[in-house]
Legacy VTK file of the C-alpha trace (Angstrom):
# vtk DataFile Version 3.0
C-alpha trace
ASCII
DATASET POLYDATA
POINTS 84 float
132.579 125.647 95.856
130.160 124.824 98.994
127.251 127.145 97.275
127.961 124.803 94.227
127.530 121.833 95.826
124.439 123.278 97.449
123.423 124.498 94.563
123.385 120.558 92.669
121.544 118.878 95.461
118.923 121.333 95.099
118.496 120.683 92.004
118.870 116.854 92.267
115.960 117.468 94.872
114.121 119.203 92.342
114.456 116.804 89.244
113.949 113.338 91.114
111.131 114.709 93.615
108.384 113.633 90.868
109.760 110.580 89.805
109.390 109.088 93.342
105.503 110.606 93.197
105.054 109.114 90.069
106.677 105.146 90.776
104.625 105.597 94.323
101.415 106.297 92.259
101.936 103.748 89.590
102.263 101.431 92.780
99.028 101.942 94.082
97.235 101.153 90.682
99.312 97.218 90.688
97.367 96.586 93.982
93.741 97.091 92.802
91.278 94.745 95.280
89.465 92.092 93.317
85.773 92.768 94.410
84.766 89.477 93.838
87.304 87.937 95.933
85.815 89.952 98.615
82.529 88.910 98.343
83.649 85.285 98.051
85.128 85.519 101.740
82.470 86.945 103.210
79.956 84.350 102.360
79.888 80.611 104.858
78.977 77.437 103.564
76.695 75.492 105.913
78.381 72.349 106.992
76.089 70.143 107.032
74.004 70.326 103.592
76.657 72.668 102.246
74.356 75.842 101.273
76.193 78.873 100.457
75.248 81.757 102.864
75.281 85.170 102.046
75.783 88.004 104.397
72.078 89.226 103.780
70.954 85.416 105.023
73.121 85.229 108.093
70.861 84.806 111.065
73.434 84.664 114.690
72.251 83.312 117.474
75.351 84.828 119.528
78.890 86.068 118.404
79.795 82.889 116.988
76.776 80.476 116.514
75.275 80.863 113.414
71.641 79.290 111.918
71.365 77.748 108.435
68.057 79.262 106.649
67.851 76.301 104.020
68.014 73.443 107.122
68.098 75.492 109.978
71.084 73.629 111.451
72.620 75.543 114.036
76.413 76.138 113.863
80.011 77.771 114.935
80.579 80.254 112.010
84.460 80.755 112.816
85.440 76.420 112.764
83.281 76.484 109.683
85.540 79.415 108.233
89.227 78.210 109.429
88.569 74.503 108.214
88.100 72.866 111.375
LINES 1 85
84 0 1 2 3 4 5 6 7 8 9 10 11 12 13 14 15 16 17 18 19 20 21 22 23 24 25 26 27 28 29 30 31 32 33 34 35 36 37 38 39 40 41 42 43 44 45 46 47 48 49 50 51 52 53 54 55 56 57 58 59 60 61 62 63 64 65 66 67 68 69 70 71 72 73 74 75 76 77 78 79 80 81 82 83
């Protein structure tokens, strides 16, 4: 009786093993990154004649001060970013 029941977990092991492999794998393909949402985020808009910076145009004076290459206003990148 106990090397029965042994027996059918084992195999319970055995047959639902790959379904979990498979659902985890199908899982991974819903979450696919949307490359140009990415992009989007990473460029800053200069506040005050609105150009659209790119990461290849950012020129920092420090950490957070950045310079506008269209009117060379300088500026705090991270207000800019959260809205402030």
């Amino acid at each position: 009786m106990v090397q029965a029941v042994l027996k059918t977990k084992l195999h319970l092991r055995l047959v639902f093993a790959p379904v979990y492999m498979v659902r985890s794998s199908l899982m991974m393909h819903r979450k696919k990154i949307d490359l140009n949402k990415v992009l989007q985020a990473m460029n800053t808009t200069c506040p005050s004649c609105g150009y659209l910076i790119t990461p290849a145009e950012i020129q920092r004076i420090d950490f957070e001060r950045m310079i506008c290459p269209k009117c060379g206003q300088i500026f705090d990148a991270a207000k800019v970013r959260k809205g402030d």
